[in-house]
TORKOL-4160 file (C-alpha; in steps of 0.2 Angstrom, whole numbers, padded with zeros to 4 digits, m for minus):
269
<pt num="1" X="0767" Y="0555" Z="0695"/>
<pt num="2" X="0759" Y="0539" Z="0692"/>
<pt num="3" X="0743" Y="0541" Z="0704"/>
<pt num="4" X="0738" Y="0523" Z="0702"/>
<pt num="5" X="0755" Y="0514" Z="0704"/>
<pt num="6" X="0756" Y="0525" Z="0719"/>
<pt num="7" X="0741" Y="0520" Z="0728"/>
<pt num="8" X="0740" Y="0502" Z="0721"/>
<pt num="9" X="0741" Y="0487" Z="0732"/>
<pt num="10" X="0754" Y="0474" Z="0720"/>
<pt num="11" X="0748" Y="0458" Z="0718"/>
<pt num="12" X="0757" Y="0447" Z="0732"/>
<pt num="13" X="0760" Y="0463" Z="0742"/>
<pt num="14" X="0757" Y="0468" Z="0758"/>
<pt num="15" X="0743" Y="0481" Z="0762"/>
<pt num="16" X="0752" Y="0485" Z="0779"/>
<pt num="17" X="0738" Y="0499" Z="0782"/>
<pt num="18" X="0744" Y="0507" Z="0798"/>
<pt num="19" X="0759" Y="0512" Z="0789"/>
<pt num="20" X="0748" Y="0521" Z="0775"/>
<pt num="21" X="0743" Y="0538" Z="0783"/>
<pt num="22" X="0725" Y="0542" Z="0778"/>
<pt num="23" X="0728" Y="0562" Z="0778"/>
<pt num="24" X="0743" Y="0558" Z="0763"/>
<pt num="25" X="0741" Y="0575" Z="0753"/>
<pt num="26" X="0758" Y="0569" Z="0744"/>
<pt num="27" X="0751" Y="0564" Z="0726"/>
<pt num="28" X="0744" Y="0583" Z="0728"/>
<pt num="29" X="0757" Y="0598" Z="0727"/>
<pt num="30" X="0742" Y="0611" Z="0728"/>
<pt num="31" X="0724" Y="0610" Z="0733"/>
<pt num="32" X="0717" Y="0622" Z="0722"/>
<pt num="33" X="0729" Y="0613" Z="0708"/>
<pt num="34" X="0722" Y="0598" Z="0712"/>
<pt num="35" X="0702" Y="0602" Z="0713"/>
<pt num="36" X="0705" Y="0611" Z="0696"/>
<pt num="37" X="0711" Y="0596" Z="0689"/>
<pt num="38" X="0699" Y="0584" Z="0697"/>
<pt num="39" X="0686" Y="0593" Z="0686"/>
<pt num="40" X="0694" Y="0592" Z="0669"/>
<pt num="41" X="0696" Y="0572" Z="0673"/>
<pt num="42" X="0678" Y="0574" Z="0678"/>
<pt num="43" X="0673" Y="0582" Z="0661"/>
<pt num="44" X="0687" Y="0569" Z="0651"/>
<pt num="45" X="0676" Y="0555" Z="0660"/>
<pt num="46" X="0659" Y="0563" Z="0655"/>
<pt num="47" X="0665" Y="0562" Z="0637"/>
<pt num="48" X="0675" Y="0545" Z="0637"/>
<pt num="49" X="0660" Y="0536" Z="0645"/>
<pt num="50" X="0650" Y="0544" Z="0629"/>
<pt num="51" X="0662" Y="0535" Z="0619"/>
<pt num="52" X="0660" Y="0520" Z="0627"/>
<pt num="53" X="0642" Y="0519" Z="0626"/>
<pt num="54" X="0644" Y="0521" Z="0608"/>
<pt num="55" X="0656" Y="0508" Z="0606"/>
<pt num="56" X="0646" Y="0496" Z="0616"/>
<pt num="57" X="0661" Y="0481" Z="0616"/>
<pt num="58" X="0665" Y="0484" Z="0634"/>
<pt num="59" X="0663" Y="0488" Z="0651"/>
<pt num="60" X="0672" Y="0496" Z="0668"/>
<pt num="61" X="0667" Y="0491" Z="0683"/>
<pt num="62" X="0671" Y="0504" Z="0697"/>
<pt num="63" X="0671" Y="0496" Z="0715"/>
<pt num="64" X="0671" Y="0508" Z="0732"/>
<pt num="65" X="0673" Y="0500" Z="0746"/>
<pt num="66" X="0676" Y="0510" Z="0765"/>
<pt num="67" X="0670" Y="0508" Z="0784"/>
<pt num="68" X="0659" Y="0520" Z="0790"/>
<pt num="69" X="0657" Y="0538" Z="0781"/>
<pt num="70" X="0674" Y="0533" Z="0772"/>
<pt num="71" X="0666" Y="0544" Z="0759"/>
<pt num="72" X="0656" Y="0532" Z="0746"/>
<pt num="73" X="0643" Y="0543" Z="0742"/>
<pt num="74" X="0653" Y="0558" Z="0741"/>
<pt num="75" X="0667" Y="0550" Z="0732"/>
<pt num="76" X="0651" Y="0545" Z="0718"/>
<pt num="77" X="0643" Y="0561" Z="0717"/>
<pt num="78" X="0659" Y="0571" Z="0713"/>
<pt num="79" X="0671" Y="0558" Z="0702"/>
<pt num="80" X="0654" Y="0555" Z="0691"/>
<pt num="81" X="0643" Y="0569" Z="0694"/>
<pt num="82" X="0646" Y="0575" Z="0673"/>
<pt num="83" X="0642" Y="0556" Z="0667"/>
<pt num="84" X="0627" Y="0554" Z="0659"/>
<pt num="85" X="0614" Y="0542" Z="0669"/>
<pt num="86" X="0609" Y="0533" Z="0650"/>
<pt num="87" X="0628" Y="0523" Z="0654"/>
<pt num="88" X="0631" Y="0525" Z="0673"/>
<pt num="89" X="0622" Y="0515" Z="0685"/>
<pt num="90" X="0626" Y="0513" Z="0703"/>
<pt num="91" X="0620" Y="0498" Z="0713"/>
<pt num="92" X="0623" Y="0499" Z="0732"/>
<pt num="93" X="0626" Y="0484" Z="0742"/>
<pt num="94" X="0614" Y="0484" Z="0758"/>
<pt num="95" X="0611" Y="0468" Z="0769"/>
<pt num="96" X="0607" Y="0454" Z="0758"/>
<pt num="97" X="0588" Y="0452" Z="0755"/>
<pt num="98" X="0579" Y="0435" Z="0758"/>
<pt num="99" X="0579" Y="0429" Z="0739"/>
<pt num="100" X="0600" Y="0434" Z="0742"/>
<pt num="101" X="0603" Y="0425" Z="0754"/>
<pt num="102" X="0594" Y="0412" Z="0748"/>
<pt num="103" X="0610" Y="0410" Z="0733"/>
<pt num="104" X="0627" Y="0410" Z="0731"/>
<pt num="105" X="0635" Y="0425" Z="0739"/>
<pt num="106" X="0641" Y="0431" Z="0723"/>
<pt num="107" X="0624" Y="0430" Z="0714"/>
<pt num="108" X="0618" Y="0448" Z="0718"/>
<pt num="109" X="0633" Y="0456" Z="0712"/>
<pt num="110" X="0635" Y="0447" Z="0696"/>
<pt num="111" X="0617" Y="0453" Z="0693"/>
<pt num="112" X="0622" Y="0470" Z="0696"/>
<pt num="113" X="0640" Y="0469" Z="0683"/>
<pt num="114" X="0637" Y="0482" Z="0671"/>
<pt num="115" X="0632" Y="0478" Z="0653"/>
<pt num="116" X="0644" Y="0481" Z="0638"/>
<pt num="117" X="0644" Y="0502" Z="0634"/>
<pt num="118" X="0642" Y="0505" Z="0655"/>
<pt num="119" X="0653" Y="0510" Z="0667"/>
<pt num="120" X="0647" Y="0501" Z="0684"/>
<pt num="121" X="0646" Y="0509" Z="0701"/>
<pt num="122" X="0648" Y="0497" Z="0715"/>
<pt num="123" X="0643" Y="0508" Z="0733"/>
<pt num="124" X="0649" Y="0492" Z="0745"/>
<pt num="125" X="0651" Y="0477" Z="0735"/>
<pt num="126" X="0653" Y="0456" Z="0735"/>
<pt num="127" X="0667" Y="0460" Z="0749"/>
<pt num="128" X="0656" Y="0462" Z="0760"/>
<pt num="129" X="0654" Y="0443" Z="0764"/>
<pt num="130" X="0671" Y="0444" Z="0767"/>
<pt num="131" X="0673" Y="0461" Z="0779"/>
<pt num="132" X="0656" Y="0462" Z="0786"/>
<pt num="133" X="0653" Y="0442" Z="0786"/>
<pt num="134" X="0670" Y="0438" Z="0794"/>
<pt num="135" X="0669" Y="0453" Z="0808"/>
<pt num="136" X="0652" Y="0448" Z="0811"/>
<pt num="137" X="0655" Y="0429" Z="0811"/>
<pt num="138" X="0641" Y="0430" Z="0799"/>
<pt num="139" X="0649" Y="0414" Z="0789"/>
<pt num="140" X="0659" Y="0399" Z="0794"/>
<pt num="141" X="0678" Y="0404" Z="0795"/>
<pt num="142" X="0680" Y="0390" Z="0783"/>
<pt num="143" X="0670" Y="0398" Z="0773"/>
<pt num="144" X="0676" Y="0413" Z="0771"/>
<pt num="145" X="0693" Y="0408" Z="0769"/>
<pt num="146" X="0686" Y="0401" Z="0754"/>
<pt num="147" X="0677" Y="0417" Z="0746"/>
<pt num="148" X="0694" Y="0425" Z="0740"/>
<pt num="149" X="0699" Y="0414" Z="0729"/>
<pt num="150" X="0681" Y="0412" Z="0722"/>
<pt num="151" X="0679" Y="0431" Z="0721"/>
<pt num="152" X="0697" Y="0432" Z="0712"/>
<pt num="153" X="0689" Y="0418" Z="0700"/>
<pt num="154" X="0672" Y="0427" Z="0696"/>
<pt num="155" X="0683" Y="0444" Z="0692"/>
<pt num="156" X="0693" Y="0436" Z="0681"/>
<pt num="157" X="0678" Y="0430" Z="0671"/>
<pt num="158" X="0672" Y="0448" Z="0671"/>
<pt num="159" X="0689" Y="0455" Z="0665"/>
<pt num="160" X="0690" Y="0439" Z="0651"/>
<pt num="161" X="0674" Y="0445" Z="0644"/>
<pt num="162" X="0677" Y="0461" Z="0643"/>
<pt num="163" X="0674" Y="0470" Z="0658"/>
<pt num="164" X="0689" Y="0483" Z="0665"/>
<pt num="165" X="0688" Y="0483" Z="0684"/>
<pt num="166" X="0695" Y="0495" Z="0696"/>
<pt num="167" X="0694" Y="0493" Z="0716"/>
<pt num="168" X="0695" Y="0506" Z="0727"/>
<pt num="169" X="0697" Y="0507" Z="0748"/>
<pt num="170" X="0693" Y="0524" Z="0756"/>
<pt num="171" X="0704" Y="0523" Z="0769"/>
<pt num="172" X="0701" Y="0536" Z="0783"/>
<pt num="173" X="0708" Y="0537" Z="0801"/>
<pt num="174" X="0696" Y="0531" Z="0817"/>
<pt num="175" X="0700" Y="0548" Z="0822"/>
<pt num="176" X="0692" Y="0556" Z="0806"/>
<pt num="177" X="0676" Y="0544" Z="0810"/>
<pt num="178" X="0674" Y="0549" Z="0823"/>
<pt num="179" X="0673" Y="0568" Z="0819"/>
<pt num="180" X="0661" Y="0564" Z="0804"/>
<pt num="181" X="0649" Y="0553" Z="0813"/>
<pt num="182" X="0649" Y="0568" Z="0828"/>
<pt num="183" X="0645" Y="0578" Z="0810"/>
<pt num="184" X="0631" Y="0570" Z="0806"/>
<pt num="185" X="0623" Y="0568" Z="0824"/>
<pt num="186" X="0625" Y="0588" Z="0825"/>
<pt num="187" X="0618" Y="0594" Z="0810"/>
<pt num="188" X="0598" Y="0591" Z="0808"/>
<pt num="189" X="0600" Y="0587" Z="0787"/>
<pt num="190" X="0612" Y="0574" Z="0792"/>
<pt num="191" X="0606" Y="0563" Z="0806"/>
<pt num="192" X="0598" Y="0551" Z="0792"/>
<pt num="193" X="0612" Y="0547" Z="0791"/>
<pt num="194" X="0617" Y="0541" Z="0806"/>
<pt num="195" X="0614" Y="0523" Z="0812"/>
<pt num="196" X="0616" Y="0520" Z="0829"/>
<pt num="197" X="0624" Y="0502" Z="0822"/>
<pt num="198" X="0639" Y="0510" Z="0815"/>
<pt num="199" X="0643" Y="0515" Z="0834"/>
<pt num="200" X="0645" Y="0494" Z="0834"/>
<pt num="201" X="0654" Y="0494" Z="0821"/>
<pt num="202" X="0667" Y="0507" Z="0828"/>
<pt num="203" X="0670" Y="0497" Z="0842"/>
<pt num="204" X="0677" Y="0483" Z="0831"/>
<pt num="205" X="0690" Y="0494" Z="0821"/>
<pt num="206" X="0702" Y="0484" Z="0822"/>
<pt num="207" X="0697" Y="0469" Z="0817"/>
<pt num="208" X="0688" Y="0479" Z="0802"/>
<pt num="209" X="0704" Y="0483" Z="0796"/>
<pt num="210" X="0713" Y="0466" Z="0797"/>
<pt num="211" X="0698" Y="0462" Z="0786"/>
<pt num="212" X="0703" Y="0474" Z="0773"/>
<pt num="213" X="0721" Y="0469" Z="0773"/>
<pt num="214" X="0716" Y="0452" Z="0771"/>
<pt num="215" X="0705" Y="0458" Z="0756"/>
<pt num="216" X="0714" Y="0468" Z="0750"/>
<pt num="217" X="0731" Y="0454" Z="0751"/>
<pt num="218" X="0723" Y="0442" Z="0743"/>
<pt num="219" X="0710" Y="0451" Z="0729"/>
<pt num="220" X="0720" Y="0462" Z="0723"/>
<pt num="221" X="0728" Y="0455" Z="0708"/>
<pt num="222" X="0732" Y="0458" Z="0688"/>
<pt num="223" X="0715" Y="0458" Z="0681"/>
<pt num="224" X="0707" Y="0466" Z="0696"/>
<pt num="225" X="0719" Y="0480" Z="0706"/>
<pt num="226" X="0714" Y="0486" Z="0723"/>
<pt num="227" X="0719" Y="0505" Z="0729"/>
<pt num="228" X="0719" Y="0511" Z="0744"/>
<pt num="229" X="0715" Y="0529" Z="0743"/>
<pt num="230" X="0720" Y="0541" Z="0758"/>
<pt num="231" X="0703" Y="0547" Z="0760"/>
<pt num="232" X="0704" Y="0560" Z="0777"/>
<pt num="233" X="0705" Y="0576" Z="0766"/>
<pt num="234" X="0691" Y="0572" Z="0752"/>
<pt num="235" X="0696" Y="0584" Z="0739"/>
<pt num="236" X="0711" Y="0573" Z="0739"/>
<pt num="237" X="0700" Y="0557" Z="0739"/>
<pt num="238" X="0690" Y="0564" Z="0723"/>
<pt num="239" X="0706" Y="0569" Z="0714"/>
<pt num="240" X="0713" Y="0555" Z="0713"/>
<pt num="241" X="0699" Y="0542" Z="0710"/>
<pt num="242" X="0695" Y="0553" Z="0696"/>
<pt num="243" X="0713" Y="0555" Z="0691"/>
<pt num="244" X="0713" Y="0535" Z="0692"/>
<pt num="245" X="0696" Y="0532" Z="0684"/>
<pt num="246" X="0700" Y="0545" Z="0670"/>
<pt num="247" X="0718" Y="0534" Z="0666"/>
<pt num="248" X="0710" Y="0519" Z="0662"/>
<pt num="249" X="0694" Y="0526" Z="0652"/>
<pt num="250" X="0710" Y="0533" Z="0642"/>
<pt num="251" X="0720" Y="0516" Z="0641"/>
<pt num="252" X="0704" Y="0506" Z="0635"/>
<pt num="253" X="0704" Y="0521" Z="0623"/>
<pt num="254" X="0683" Y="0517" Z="0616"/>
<pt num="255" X="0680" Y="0522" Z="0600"/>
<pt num="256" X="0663" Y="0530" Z="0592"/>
<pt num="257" X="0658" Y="0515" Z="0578"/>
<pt num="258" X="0660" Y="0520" Z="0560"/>
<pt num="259" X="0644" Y="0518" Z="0550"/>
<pt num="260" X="0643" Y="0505" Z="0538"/>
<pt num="261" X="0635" Y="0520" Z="0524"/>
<pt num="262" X="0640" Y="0538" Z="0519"/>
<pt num="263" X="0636" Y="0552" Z="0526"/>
<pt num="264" X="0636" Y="0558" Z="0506"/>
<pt num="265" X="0624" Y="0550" Z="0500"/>
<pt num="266" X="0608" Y="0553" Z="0513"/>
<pt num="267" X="0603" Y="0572" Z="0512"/>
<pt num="268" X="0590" Y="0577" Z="0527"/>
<pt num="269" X="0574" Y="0586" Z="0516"/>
């Protein structure tokens, strides 16, 4: 089974996210099956990023977007937890800081795009100004209506230069929030988490997720897919982001440079 085609949103297509189930386990015959894959694609992206640091020609940009303990981090710490930190980096998007707001809405993330050799980590992203922003009233509606075809504009630029993007929604049920953010208020080494703002946010669900359909309708194009991965059961989460993000590593194909001398003719004394 293709996993990205099956959890791709096409370009033009409708997200319709009530009719995707968030528990889907379909991509996944057999959990043990499944998590002892998820580790060989861990391992196959360990040593693919090796050889795209090497290479140093191009770049992938990884983008994780979710509502409330969709699984971000998790999803981070397990799909890149055997990549090496010298070509990784990850850049989480908080509210936007005085000199932010004080630019384009684009400008911070830009500034954070990987460098040539990296693979990027987005945790939240520049769709924020439209999800957040809109929900909020953050922005003029104008406005916003705007940003999507500037944000398909600035990903293009990225993709023209050499830069392979993947987005992904964590798509988890309100019911499944719910249980999590109950999680994270019983148990003492999680209530850091907690934020009595994403209570806030729950009350707005729906409007939150008619903001992700119209993010993910109109962004998701060519250059820049969106996938909406079921994200209730995480070990199926992880399996298939890593599945996907192992795929394309293997289509871009990065190749360790041939040096220009040989090896022949030095000799280590």
């Amino acid at each position: 089974m293709d996993i990205a085609t099956k959890f791709r949103i096409a370009p033009g297509a409708r997200a319709h996210l009530s009719r995707r189930d968030p528990a889907d386990r379909s991509a996944f015959a057999d959990r043990k099956a499944a998590e002892k894959q998820s580790e060989k694609d861990v391992a196959a992206i360990d040593e693919l990023q090796d050889r795209l640091y090497a290479e140093g020609k191009r770049a992938l940009l990884v983008v994780l977007q979710g509502i409330d303990t969709a699984g971000k981090d998790g999803t981070i710490r397990h799909v890149f937890k055997e990549t090496s930190p010298l070509g990784a980096v990850v850049t989480p998007f908080r509210q936007p800081s005085e000199q932010e707001l004080a630019h384009d809405f684009l400008w911070r993330a830009h500034l954070a795009c990987p460098r040539r050799g990296f693979i990027g980590i987005f945790n939240r992203s520049h769709y924020e100004a439209v999800l957040v922003e809109r929900v909020r009233k953050l922005a003029p509606a104008r406005e916003i209506e705007a940003r999507y075809a500037q944000i398909n504009a600035f990903e293009k630029i990225l993709a023209d230069n050499g830069t392979t993007i993947l987005k992904f929604m964590l798509h988890i049920s309100k019911d499944e929030q719910r249980e999590r953010l109950q999680d994270r208020l019983d148990k003492t080494k999680s209530r850091w988490k907690f934020n009595p703002a994403d209570l806030d946010d729950r009350k707005l669900w729906n409007t939150y997720m008619e903001s992700y359909e119209l993010a993910l309708e109109h962004c998701s194009t060519a250059w820049a897919p969106w996938h909406v991965i079921p994200a209730d059961h995480k070990w199926a989460r992880n399996a298939a982001i890593a599945a996907i993000v192992r795929a394309t590593l293997e289509k871009m194909n990065p190749q360790y440079p041939k040096p220009k001398w040989k090896p022949k003719d030095f000799k280590v004394v």
